[in-house]
Phi, psi and omega in degrees: 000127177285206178276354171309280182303323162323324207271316177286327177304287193298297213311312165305331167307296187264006162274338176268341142312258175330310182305324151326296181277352208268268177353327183281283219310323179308314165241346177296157162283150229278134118318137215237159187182147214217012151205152190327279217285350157272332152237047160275317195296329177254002172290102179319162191248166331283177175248160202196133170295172147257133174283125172208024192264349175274016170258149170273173165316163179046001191279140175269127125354129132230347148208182187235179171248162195248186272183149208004083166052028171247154184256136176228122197246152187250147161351296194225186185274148112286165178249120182263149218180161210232136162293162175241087193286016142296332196264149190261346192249359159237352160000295168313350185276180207269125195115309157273122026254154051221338165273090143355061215246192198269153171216189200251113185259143182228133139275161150105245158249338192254124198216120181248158172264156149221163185252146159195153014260339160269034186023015179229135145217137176245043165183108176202161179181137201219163171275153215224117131249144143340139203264310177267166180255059179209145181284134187244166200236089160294168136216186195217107210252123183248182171284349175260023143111351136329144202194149168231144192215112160230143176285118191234110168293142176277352154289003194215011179076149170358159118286174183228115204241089158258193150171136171254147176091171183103186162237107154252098188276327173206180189206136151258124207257134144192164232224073200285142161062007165298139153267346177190147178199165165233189204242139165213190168050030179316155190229099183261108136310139174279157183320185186226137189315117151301156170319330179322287206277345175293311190308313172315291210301327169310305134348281180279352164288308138000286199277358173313285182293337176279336190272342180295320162291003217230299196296309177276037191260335218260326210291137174275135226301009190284261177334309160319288190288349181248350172231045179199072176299137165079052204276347181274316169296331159333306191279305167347274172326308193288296196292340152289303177313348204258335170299302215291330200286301165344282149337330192251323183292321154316308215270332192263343187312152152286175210264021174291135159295145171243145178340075197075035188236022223354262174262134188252119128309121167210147170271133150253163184233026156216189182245158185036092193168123175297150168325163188264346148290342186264146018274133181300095169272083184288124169272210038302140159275313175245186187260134181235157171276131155260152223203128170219131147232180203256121180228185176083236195255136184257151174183308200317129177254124191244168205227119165258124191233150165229127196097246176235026187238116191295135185221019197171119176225155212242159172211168191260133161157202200274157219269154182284023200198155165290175202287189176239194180266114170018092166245308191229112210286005183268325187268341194270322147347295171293325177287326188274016195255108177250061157254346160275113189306139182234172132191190195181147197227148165264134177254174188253171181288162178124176166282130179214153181222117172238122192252121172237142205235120172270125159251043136184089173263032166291310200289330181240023176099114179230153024317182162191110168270148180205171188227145181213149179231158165255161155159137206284166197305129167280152190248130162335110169304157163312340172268313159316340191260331202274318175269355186286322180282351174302310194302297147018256191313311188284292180295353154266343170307283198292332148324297215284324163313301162309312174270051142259324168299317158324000000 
């Protein structure tokens, strides 16, 4: 077997594998964890500190920037600052001296993050100290409802609060009963391959194998058999790889609709922060209706832009349209159910970029899933047309009878 068909062989394997494993790391909830080296240990390569010795002393904050392109933006202002391992009430943090490192001075007890620009990571951590030197109760609070609570002396250095995995969009640090405390020695993982780059790798394990088959198809049948042992389990083998890359390349498309292709499934996963699908690059030849609804748990309000311009906000009550034809039975559910908010728009023909926005799915759970459609505008049956031109013709008659009579 050459190195194609090999290339293909191995690629299916851990594509299928991973694919396997993609559901927990996705949904499962984050592991959590209170000291570095266990979750360094459990954490994806590579790993990267956040750098903050290019801020000066004293600069106020609202956000910094992170290690592979991500912004982490905060609440409230922080102060950024250098220990000072002179000072008794930072003396203490862990390491220092002799490494020293710089941190985020916060007042009060609470301090919440967001993640950007793709609002999800999964694997971050920092260090947590108190400001006075006596012990206080951090805790390290995330969105899928999880939480760490450690008792950290101001005498006795820093803790360390991470947790890899989950969907996680923000985090709250807090410090019951601190007037200040900071955050220091922050930690990034780079991301783990999105449903996205999984769908590709699937793609291209596909197209491995069709060409690997495509090359021993011309081979005579001689050749096959003598220099291509077990050449029927092979073939085999390949055409299941070739189903899962189908498959992975389907199940990963984007969550945009397509023209008469009915409901399309999309999340957001923070509130006013675009779908994990969006932007929608829609063409039209003609003008169609687009169709939304809230589905899963109702409350939710979504918000539609095209472009940067709100052209749509959903409302709770009965759906704006009569049911559609069978697509999907969680979204064909949600439309006729008016405790979910729905709406629908005609869009003209031309180019649109549609973006959708929750505007708060803190209060009713996030992820917050919705469904969305195209279909194009209905055109008058032939029997609607037929009688439209009857009436016509009767009704140009009687005219015309009448100013005769006249």
């Amino acid at each position: 077997m050459g190195w194609l068909g090999k290339t293909a062989v191995v690629g299916g394997f851990f594509t299928l594998l991973f694919a396997l494993t993609l559901p927990t790391q996705a949904f499962a909830l984050a592991a959590l964890y209170g000291d570095y080296a266990s979750w360094s240990a459990a954490a994806p390569t590579p790993q990267a500190p956040v750098d903050l010795s290019g801020i000066a002393d004293g600069t106020l904050l609202t956000s910094i920037s992170l290690p592979f392109a991500e912004i982490l933006t905060f609440d409230q202002t922080v102060t950024k600052l250098s220990v000072d391992p002179t000072r008794v009430n930072r003396k203490t943090w862990s390491g220092c001296p002799p490494t020293c490192p710089d941190v985020l001075m916060t007042s009060g007890e609470t301090l919440t993050a967001t993640f950007s620009p793709t609002g999800l990571v999964g694997a971050f951590g920092f260090e947590m100290e108190p400001y006075f030197p006596t012990d206080f109760s951090m805790t390290l609070h995330l969105t899928d409802g999880t939480s760490l609570t450690q008792t950290v002396p101001g005498l006795a250095g820093a803790e360390f609060f991470g947790w890899v995995g989950g969907s996680v969009v923000d985090f709250t640090a807090t410090c019951t009963g601190c007037s200040y405390f900071a955050l220091g020695k922050l930690v990034k993982a780079e991301a783990v391959p999105e449903p996205g780059t999984l769908g590709l790798l699937g793609t291209g394990l596909t197209g491995l194998a069709l060409t690997w088959l495509r090359r021993r198809k011309v081979l005579n049948a001689a050749h096959v058999l003598t220099n291509y042992v077990g050449g029927k389990e092979m073939k085999k083998f390949l055409m299941a790889m070739i189903a899962v890359g189908m498959v992975l390349g389907v199940a990963t498309a984007n969550a945009a609709p397509v023209l008469g292709g009915g409901w399309a499934g999309d999340n957001v996963y923070a509130s006013l922060t675009d779908s994990f699908g969006s932007p929608y690059a829609i063409t039209l030849v003609d003008p169609a209706l687009f169709s939304i609804t809230d589905a899963f748990l109702p409350g939710d309000i979504f918000q539609v832009y095209d472009g940067d311009t709100p052209i749509l906000l959903t409302a709770i009550g009965p759906a704006p349209s009569d049911p559609f034809p069978p697509s999907d039975s969680i979204a064909d559910a949600a439309w006729a159910d008016p405790t979910y908010s729905h709406g629908q728009i005609m869009l003209a023909a031309g180019t649109h970029s549609l973006r959708v926005q929750d505007l708060d799915c803190v209060s009713f759970g996030c992820p917050a899933g919705f469904y969305t459609r195209l279909d194009a505008l209905a055109v008058p049956e032939p029997g609607t047309l037929l009688l439209l031109a009857s009436g016509l013709l009767v009704g140009g008659g009687i005219a015309r009878r009448f100013r005769r009579e006249v």
